[in-house]
FITI-566445 format. One record per residue (C-alpha): residue in three letters; chain; x, y, z. Coordinates in Angstrom, 3 decimals, padded with zeros to 6 digits, always signed. Example, Ala and Ser with C-alpha at 12.3 -4.5 7.8 and 13.67 -1.06 7.14 Angstrom:
BEGIN
pt res ALA, chain A, x +012.300, y -004.500, z +007.800 .
pt res SER, chain A, x +013.670, y -001.060, z +007.140 .
//
This chain:
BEGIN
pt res UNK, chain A, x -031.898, y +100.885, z -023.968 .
pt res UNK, chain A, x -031.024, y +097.844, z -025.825 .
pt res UNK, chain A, x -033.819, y +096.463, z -027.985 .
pt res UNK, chain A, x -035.059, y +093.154, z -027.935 .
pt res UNK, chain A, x -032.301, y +091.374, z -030.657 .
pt res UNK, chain A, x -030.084, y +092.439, z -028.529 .
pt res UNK, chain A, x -031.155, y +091.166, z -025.554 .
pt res UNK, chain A, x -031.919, y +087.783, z -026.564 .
pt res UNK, chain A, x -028.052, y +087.737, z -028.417 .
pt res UNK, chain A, x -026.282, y +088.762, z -024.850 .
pt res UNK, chain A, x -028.359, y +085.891, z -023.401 .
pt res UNK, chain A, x -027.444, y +083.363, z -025.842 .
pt res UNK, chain A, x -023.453, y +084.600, z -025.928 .
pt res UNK, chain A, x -023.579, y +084.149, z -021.720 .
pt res UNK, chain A, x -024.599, y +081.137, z -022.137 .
pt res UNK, chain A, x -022.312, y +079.828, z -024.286 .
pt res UNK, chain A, x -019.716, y +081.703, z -021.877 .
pt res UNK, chain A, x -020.981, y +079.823, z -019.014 .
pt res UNK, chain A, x -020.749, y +076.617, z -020.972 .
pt res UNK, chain A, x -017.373, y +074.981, z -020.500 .
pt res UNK, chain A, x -018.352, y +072.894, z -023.661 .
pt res UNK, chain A, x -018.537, y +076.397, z -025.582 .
pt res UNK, chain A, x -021.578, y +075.409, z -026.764 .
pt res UNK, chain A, x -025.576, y +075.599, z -025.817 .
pt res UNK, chain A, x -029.013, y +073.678, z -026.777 .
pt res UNK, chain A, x -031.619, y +076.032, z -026.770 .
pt res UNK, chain A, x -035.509, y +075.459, z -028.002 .
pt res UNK, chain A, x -036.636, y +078.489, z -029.805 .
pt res UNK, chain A, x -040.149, y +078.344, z -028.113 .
pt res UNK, chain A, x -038.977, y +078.551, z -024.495 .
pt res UNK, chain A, x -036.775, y +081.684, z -025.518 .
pt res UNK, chain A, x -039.430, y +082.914, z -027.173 .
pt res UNK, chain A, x -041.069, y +083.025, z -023.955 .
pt res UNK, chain A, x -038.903, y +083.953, z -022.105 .
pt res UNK, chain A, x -038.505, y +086.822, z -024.303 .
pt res UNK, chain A, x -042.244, y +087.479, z -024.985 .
pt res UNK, chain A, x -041.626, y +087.402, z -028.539 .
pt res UNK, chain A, x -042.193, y +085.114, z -031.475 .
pt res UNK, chain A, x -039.527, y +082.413, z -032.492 .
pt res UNK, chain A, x -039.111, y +083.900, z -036.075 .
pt res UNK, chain A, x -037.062, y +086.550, z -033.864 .
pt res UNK, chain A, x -035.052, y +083.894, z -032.220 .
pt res UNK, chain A, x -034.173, y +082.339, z -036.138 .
pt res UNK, chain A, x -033.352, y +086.371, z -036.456 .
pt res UNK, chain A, x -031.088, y +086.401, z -034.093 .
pt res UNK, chain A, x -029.421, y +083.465, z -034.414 .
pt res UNK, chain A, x -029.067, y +084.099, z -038.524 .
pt res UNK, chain A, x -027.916, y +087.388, z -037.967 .
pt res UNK, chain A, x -025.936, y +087.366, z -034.972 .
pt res UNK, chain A, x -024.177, y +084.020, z -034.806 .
pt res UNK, chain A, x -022.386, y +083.640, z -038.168 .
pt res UNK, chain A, x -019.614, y +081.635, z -038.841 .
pt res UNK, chain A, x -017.731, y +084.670, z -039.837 .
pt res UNK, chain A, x -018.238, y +085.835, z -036.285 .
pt res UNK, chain A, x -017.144, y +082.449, z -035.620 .
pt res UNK, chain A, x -020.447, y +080.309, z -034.256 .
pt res UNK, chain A, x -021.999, y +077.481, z -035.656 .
pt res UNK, chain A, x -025.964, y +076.826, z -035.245 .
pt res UNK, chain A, x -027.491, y +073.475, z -035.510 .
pt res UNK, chain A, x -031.067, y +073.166, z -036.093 .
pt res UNK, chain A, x -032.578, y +070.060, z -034.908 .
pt res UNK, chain A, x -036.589, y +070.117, z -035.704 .
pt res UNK, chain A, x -039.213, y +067.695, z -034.340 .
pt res UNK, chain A, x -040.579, y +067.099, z -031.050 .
pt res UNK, chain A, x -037.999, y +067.568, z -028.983 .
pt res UNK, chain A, x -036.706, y +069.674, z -031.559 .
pt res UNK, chain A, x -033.560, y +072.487, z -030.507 .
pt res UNK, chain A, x -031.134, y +075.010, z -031.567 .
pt res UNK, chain A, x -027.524, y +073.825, z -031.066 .
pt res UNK, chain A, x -025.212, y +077.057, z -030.892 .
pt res UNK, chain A, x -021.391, y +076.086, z -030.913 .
pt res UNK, chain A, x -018.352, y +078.848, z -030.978 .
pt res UNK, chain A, x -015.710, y +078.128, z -032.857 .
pt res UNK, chain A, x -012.584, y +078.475, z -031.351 .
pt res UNK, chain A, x -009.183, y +080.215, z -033.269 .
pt res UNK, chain A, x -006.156, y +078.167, z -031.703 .
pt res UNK, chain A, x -002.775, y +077.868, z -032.454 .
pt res UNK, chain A, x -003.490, y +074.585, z -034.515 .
pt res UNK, chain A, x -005.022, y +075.981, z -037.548 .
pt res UNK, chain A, x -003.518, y +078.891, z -039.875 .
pt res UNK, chain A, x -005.441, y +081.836, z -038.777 .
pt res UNK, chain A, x -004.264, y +083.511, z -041.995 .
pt res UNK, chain A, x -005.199, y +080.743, z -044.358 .
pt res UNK, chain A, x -008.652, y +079.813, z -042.713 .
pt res UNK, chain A, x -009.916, y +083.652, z -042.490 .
pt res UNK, chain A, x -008.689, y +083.690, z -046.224 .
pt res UNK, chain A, x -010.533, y +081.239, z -047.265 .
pt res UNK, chain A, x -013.505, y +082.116, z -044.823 .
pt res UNK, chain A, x -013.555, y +085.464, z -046.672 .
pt res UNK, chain A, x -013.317, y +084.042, z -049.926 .
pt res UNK, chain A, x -012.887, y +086.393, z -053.430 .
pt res UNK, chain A, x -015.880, y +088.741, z -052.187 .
pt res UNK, chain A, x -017.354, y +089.539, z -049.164 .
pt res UNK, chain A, x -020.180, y +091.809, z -047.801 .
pt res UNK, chain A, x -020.136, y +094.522, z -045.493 .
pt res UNK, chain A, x -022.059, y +092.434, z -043.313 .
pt res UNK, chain A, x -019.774, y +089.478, z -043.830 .
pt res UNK, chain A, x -016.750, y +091.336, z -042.969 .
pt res UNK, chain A, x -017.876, y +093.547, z -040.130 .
pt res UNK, chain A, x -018.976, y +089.818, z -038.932 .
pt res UNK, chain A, x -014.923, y +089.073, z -039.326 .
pt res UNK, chain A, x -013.733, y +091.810, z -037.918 .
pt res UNK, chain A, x -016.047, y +091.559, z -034.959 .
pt res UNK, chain A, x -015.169, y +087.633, z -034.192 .
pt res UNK, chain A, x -011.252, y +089.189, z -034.011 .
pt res UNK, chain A, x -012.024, y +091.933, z -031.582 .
pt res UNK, chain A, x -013.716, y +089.013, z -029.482 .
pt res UNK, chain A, x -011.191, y +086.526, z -029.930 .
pt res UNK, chain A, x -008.284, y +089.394, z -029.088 .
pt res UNK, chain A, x -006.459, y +089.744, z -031.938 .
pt res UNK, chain A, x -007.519, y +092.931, z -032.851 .
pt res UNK, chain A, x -007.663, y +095.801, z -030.290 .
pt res UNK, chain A, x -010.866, y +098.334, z -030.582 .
pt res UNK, chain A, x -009.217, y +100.615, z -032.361 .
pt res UNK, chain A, x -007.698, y +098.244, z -034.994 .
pt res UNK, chain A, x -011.237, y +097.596, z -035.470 .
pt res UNK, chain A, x -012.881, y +100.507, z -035.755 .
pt res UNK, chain A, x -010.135, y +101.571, z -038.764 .
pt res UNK, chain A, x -010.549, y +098.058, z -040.123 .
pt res UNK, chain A, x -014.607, y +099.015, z -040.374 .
pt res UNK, chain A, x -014.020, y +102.522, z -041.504 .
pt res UNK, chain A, x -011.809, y +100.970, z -044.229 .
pt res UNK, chain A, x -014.192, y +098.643, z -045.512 .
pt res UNK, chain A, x -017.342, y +100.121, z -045.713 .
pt res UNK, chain A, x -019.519, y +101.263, z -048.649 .
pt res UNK, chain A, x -019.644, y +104.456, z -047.635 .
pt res UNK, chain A, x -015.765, y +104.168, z -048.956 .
pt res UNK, chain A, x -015.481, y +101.688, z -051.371 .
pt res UNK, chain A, x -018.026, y +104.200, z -053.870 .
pt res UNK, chain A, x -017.757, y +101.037, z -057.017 .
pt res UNK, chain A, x -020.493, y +098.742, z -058.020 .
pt res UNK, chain A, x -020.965, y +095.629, z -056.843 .
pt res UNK, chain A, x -019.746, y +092.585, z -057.216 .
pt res UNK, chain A, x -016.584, y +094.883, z -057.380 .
pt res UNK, chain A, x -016.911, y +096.564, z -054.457 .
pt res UNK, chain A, x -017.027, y +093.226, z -052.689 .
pt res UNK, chain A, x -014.379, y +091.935, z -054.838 .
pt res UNK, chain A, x -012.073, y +095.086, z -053.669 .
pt res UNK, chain A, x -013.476, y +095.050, z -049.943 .
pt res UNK, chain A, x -012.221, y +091.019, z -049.602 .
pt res UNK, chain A, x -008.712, y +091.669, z -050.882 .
pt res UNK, chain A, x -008.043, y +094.639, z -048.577 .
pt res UNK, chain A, x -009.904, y +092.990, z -045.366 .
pt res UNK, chain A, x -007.122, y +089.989, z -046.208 .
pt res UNK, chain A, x -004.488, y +092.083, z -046.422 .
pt res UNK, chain A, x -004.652, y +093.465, z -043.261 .
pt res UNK, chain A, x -005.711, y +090.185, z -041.360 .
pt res UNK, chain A, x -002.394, y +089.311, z -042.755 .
pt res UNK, chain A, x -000.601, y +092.354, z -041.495 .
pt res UNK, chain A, x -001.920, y +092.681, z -038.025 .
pt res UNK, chain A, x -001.594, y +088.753, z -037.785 .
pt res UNK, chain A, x +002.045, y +089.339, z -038.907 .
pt res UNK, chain A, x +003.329, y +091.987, z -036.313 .
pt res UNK, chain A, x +001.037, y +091.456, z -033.663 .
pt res UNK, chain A, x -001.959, y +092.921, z -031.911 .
pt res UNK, chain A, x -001.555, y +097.008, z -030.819 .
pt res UNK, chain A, x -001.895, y +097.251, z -027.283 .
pt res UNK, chain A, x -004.479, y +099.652, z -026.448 .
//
């Protein structure tokens, strides 16, 4: 069973799927409700969950009145995939960070499931055994380098 994060993230990413402006106003109370829980798991959700790295954008208007803006980015053939994940990434990411990445490409299609699951396996701490900020250092040079090379031949076909 899923728990309640999840949930309220599957909501929020069908509604923004159901949008045809890719993007949805929501008011954290009447989720909340909806959800019978309390809005500090909404801002949970929507910190954790809708990252730019996985390629969202949340607005927070407060106030009466006040909402929660959720926009997805969208990866077209106009901008440098390479050069914005690059820069998205930066010198040193997390785990989080880059699972966030790599998650946002599965979605997106340009990385199959199993692309992603050896990205993952690559990346983690469990692997990279150095201190940080090292280990973040090393984990944002090799996540690049094969953004680059799966960008440069391709996606696998399942």
């Amino acid at each position: 069973m899923s728990n309640i994060s999840d949930l309220i993230e599957k909501h929020l990413r069908d509604l923004i799927l159901s949008s045809n402006r890719g993007q949805v106003d929501i008011q954290r109370n009447v989720l909340a409700e909806k959800f019978d829980c309390v809005p500090s798991q909404i801002n949970y959700v929507l910190t954790t969950r809708f990252t730019v790295e996985r390629g969202f954008v949340v607005e927070s208007r407060r106030g009466g009145g006040g909402f929660v803006r959720i926009i997805k980015l969208p990866i077209d053939d106009r901008v440098d995939t390479v050069s914005f994940l690059c820069d998205l990434i930066g010198r040193d990411v997390s785990q989080q960070a880059a699972d966030g990445v790599i998650s946002r490409l599965l979605e997106e299609g340009i990385l199959s499931e199993r692309e992603s699951a050896i990205m993952k396996a690559a990346i983690g701490r469990d692997v990279l055994r150095i201190a940080l900020p090292a280990r973040d250092q090393l984990r944002a040079l090799i996540l690049k380098s094969m953004i680059i090379s799966i960008l440069q031949y391709g996606k696998e076909e399942d």
